[in-house]
C-alpha positions in Angstrom: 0.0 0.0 0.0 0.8 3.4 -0.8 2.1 5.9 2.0 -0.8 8.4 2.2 2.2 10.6 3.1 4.0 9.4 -0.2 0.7 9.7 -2.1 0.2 13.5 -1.5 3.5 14.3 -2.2 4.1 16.3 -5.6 7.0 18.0 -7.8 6.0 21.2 -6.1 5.4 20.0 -2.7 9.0 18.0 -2.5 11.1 20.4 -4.4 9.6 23.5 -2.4 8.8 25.3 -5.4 6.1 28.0 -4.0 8.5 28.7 -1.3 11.4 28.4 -3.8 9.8 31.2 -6.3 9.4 33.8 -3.4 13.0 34.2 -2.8 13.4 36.7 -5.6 12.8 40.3 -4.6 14.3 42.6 -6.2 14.4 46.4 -4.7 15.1 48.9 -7.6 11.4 50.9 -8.2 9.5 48.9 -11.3 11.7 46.8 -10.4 14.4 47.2 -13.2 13.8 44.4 -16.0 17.5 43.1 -15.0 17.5 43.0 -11.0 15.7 39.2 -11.4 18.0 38.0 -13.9 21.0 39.1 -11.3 18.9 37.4 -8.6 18.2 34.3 -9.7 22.5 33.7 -11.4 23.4 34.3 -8.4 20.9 32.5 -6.3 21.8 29.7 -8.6 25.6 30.0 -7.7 24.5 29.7 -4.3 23.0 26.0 -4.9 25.8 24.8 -7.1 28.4 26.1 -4.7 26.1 24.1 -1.8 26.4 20.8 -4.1 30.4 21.5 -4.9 30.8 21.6 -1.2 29.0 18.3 -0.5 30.3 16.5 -3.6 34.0 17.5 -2.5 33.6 16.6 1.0 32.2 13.0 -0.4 35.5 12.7 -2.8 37.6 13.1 0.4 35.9 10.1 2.2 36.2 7.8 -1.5 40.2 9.0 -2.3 40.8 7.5 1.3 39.3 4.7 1.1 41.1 4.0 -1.9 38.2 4.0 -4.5 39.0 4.6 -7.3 36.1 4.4 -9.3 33.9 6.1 -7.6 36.6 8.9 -6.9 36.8 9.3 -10.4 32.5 9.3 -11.0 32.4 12.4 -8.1 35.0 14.2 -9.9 33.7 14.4 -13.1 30.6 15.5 -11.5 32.4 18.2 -9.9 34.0 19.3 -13.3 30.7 19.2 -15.3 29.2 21.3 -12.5 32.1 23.8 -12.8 31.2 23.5 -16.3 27.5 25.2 -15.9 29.5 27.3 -12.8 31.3 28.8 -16.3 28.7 29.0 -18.5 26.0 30.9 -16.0 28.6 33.6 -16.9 27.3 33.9 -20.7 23.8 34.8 -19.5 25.5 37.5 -16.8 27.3 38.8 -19.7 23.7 39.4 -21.6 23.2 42.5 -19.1 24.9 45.9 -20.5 27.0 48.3 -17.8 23.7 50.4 -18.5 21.4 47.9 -17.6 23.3 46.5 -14.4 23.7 50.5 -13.3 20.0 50.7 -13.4 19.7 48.7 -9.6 23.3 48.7 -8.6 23.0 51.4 -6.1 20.6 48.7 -4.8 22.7 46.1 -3.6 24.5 48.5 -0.8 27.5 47.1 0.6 26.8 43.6 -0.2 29.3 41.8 -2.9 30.0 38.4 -3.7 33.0 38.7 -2.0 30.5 38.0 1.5 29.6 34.2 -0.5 30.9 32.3 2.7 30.3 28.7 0.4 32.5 30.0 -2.3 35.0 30.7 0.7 34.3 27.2 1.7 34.4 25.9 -1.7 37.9 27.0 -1.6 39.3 26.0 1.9 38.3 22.8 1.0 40.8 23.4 -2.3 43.2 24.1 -0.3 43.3 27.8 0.4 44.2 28.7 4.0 44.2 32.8 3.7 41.9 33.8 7.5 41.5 37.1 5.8 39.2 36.2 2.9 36.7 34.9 6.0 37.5 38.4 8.4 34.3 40.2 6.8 31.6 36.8 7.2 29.0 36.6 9.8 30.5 35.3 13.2 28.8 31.6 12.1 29.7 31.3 8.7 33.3 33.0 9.6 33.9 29.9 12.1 32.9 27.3 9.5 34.9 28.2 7.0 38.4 29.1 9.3 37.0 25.5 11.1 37.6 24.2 7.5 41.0 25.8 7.2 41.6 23.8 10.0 41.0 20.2 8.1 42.6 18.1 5.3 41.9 19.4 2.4 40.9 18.0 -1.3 44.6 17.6 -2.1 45.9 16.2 1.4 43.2 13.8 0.6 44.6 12.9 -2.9 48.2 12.5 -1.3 46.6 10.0 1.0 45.1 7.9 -1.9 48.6 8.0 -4.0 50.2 6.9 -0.7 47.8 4.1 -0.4 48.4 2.8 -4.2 52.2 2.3 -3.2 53.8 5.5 -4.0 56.1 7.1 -1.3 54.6 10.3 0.3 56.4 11.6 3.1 55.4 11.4 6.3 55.8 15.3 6.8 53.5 16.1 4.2 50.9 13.6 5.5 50.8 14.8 8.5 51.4 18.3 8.5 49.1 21.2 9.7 46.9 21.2 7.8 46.1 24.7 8.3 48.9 26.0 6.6 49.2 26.6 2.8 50.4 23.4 0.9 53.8 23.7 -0.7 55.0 21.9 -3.7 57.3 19.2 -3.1 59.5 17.4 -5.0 59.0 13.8 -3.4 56.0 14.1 -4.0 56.1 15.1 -7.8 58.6 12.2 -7.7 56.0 9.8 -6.5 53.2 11.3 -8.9 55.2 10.9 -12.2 55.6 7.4 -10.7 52.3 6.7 -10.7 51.5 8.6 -14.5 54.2 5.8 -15.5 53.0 2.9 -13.5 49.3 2.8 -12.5 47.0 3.9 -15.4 43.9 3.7 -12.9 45.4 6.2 -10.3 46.9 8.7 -12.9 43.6 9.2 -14.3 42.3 10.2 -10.1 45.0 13.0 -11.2 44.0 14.1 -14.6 40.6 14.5 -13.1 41.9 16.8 -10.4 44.0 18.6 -13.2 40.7 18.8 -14.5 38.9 20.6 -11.4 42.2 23.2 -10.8 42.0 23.9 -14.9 38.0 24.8 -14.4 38.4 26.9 -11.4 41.2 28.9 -13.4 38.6 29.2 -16.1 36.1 30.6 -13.5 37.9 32.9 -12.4 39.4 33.9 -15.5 35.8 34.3 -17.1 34.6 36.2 -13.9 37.7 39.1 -14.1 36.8 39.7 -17.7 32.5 39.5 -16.5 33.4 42.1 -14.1 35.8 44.0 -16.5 32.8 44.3 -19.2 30.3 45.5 -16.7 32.0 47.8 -14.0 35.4 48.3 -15.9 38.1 49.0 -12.9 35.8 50.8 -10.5 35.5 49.2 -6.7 33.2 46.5 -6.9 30.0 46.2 -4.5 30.7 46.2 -0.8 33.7 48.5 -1.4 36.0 45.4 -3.3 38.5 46.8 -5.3 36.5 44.5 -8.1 37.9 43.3 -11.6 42.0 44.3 -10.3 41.3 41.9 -7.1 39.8 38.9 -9.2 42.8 39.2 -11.5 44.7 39.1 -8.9 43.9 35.4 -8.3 44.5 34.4 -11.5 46.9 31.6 -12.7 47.6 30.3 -9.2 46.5 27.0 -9.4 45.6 25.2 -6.1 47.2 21.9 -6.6 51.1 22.6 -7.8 52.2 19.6 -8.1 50.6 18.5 -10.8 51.7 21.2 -12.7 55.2 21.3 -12.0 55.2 17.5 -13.7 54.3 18.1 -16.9 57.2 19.1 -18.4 59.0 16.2 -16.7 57.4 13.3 -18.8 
């Protein structure tokens, strides 16, 4: 028999659509045609930045246990999801400096600098900066320095290469984890050993190549979204907009993997 719970339940009821739709207000006067469209892209961030965060922390669990397989299935969800991440940016880029002018004076001092997932999104890549968390509310400050705290995605990766045979040191296992990673030449040692030696594991680190290569990409398109909107004035919230986003450009977050290709 069906649950009478289970048989009232809908596609609105389950995925909260009424409640869903209500979320977007927008506060210029009319309101201007554009202030939904910047809404909802960034709403939408929001939720893929919630998923990146809980398909990351499950890729940590599966690189140390050692599975590969399913490793490799997480992290080419994680790159696809970048993917859309990327190409939200197209429809952003549909709205004219004239058009995004019509409700900026709107948004006040908030900026997507204040995103605390995207700040968790990258502790868990590795970044260990307690100043890109110094303007978050007190509880989202202390989960994401709390996360600055933990292994990251790449400690986690050195763990799984470790447990496929390949020499890791025991200073970079075990290391604080709340300072920044450093590239190490053992362990670039150990990953062109595995590239030569075990096709299975070497493709766990094209798939992180993968992930570091769309995040640059992000970023990237984001600088030159900014650029084509506001030019070089100070973003929202007082950032110094387009000339701080290029200023993390080209730093990828996992090194090593770099630094071997031109080894091979």
């Amino acid at each position: 028999m069906t649950d009478n719970h289970d048989a009232a339940l809908t596609y609105s009821s389950y995925l909260k659509v009424d409640e869903l739709l209500k979320l977007q207000q927008p506060l210029s006067d009319g309101p201007e045609h554009d202030e939904l469209l910047f809404i909802v892209i960034h709403q939408t961030y929001e939720l893929w930045f919630k998923e990146l965060i809980h398909e990351f922390k499950a890729v940590q669990r599966s690189l140390e246990a050692g599975d590969t397989h399913y490793s490799l299935s997480i992290l080419g969800r994680i790159r696809t999801i970048m993917k859309i991440c990327v190409a939200q940016i197209d429809i952003l880029e549909t709205m004219t400096p004239l058009q995004f002018n019509s409700f900026r004076d709107r948004l006040g001092a908030s900026s997507g600098f204040q995103s605390a997932q995207f700040r968790e999104v990258e502790a868990i890549l590795g970044r260990r900066d307690s100043k890109t968390a110094a303007h978050l509310m007190p509880e989202d400050k202390a989960r994401v320095e709390a996360l600055m705290k933990t292994r990251s995605i790449w400690d986690s990766a050195l763990r799984y290469v470790h447990s496929r045979g390949f020499a890791i040191p025991d200073q970079i296992l075990d290391r604080d984890y709340s300072k920044h990673y450093e590239p190490n030449s053992d362990v670039q040692t150990s990953l062109l050993d595995m590239h030569r030696n075990d096709p299975e594991g070497s493709l766990i680190c094209e798939r992180l190549v993968d992930i570091d290569e769309g995040l640059q990409e992000w970023r990237y398109r984001h600088v030159k979204m900014v650029e084509r909107t506001i030019g070089h004035k100070s973003g929202t919230g007082g950032s110094s907009g387009a000339d701080y986003l290029a200023s993390t450009l080209f730093k990828p977050v996992f090194p090593d993997l770099w630094e071997i290709r031109s080894k091979f």
